[in-house]
C-alpha positions, 0 to 999 in steps of 0.5 A: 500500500502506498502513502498516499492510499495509507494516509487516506485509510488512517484519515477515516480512522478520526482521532482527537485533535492532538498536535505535538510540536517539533521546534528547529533551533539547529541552523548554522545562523550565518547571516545572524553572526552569532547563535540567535537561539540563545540570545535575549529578547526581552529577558527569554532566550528566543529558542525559549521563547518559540518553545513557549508559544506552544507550550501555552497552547491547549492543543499541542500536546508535547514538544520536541526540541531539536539543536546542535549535538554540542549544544544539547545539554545546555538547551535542555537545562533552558528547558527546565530552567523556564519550566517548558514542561511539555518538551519530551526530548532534546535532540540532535539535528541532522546535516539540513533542514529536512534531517532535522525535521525528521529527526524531531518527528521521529522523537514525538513519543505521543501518539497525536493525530497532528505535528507542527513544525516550527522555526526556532527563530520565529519567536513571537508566533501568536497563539491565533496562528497556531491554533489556526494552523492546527484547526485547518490541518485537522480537515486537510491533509497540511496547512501552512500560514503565508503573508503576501508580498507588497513589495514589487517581486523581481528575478535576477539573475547570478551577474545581478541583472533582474531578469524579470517582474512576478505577479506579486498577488500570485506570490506568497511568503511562507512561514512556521508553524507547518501542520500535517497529519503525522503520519503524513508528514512522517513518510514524506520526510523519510521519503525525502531523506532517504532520496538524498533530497532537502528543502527549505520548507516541510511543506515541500516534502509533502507537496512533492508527493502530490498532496495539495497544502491549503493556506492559513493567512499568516502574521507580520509579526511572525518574523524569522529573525536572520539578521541583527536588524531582526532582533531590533524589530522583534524587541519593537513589536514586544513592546508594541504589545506590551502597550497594547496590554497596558 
């Protein structure tokens, strides 16, 4: 039987709407200059901070956390320091994103109808976005949230000439947490591994197997922090929200 075929027959076999979570904190952050999992944003480590985010939701039922071999330990004792006790494991990353995804995957130790799939350097995802990430997918076989661009989007080419213009309304800006039926997302990704094959979103494992993934609208503050520039703007939009609460 195939995955697609086994995936269908495990769909009818309706559980309850359990997520567990796998946050990715092993990149090499060359863009940062520094490890950006450990650094402060607003008195949390951001890696804890991510973690948090789905720890204070409802619906997801157990955390994987994946980092550098080297750095397990300390990430672990974070975990406990900051009281995350929905994480089951700490674990080791693999060469790319996609074996690193894997890895967190396979550690989930629940037995939960959903995964989510989640950068480590997007700490400030909203608990609306998550929950509707994980609702979607509970329906479908994958929802991912996006933003739209409102910029004008150009190709260049490797001399630096743009090469032409994208019709920004037909384009979108994908971001975490990705949520699929676990067994689902689980194939596609040792499907992909064991072919030697990376990506840098989840979603493309899946897509490539010819399963359709249905868009969840995304948030602006969700940013991925890549640059120092994107701790500054972080630290900005904590702020806003603290006023907003005030």
């Amino acid at each position: 039987m195939g995955l697609i075929e086994t995936y269908k027959r495990l769909k009818k076999e309706e559980k309850p709407l359990t997520c567990g979570a796998v946050v990715l904190g092993a990149g090499s952050a060359q863009r940062m200059g520094f490890d950006k999992m450990t650094v402060m944003l607003d008195r949390q480590p951001v890696l804890v901070r991510a973690v948090n985010a789905f720890q204070l939701s409802p619906l997801i039922e157990e955390i994987v956390v994946v980092t550098k071999t080297d750095r397990i330990e300390e990430i672990a004792d974070l975990c406990r320091q900051y009281n995350l006790t929905k994480v089951s494991a700490v674990v080791c990353g693999g060469k790319t994103r996609t074996e690193s995804a894997l890895a967190g995957v396979m550690a989930l130790k629940k037995d939960c109808r959903l995964t989510a799939i989640h950068d480590g350097a997007r700490p400030l995802v909203s608990q609306a976005l998550i929950e509707a990430c994980i609702r979607k997918a509970s329906i479908q076989y994958a929802a991912i949230p996006v933003v739209r661009s409102t910029d004008t989007l150009r190709g260049i080419d490797e001399k630096g000439a743009l090469t032409g213009i994208y019709d920004r309304d037909k384009i979108v800006r994908v971001q975490t947490p990705q949520v699929f039926q676990t067994e689902l997302v689980k194939g596609a990704l040792s499907d992909a591994v064991q072919k030697g094959l990376t990506f840098t979103d989840d979603a493309t494992a899946v897509e490539r197997l010819g399963m359709k993934i249905q868009a969840v609208e995304g948030e602006e503050d969700n940013l991925k922090l890549t640059t120092p520039q994107d701790l500054v703007i972080a630290q900005g939009i904590l702020e806003r929200r603290k006023g907003a609460v005030e």
